[in-house]
Structure formats: C-alpha cells, structure tokens
C-alpha positions in Angstrom: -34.9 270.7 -146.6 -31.4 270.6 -144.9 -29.2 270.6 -147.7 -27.9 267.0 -146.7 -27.2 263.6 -147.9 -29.0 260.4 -146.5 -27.0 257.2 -146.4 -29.8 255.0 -145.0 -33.4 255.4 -143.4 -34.9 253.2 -140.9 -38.5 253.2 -139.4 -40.1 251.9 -136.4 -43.7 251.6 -135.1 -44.2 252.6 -131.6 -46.6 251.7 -129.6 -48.9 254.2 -128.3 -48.7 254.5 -124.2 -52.2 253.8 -122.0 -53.2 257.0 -119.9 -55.1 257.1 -116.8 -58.1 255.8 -116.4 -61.2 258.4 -116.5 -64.5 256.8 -115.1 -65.0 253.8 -116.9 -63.1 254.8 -120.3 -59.4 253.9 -120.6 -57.5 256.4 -122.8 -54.6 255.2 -124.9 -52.2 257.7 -126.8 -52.2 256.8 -130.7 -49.3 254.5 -132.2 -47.0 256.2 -134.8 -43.8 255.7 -136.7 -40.1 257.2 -136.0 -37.4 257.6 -138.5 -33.9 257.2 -137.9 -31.9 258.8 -140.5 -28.2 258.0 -141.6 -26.5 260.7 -142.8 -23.4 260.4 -145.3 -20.1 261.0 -143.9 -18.9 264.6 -143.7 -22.8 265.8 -143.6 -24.1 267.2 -140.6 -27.6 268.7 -139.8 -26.8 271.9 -137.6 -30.1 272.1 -135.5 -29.0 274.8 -132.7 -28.2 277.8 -135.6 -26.1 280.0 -135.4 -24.2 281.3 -131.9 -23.7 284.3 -131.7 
C-alpha cells in the first residue's frame, strides 16, 4: 500500500478502557491489537502529502 519495506512487526493487545457507569450497566470499550512497524533504513512513509 505505501510502497515500503518492513524490517520488523510487533503487536500488542490493549486493554479496552471502562466508561461511565449508566444505571446499573457498566460499559467497557472493546480490547484490540496495535502494530508497530519497523521500517528498513532509507524508507519513509510520507503521511502529510504533498505541501504545496
């Protein structure tokens, strides 16, 4: 998708944050994964565009 090499990938779960408390229900966001991504040297994902 970005034209890019990966050097390494690494995920972790994160746990999903209680809310507030409605009435007698506590509400909880869901758990899910993030991905940190290790690019080769001299590759660079340009996410802003470009300036003009």
């Amino acid at each position: 998708m970005f034209n890019v090499e990966v050097e390494s990938v690494s995920v972790v779960n994160v746990k999903g944050k209680a809310k507030g408390i409605r009435g007698r229900n506590r509400g909880r966001r869901p758990d899910w994964r993030k991905a940190y991504v290790r690019l080769k040297p001299g590759h660079d994902i340009d996410f802003i565009g470009p300036v003009e």
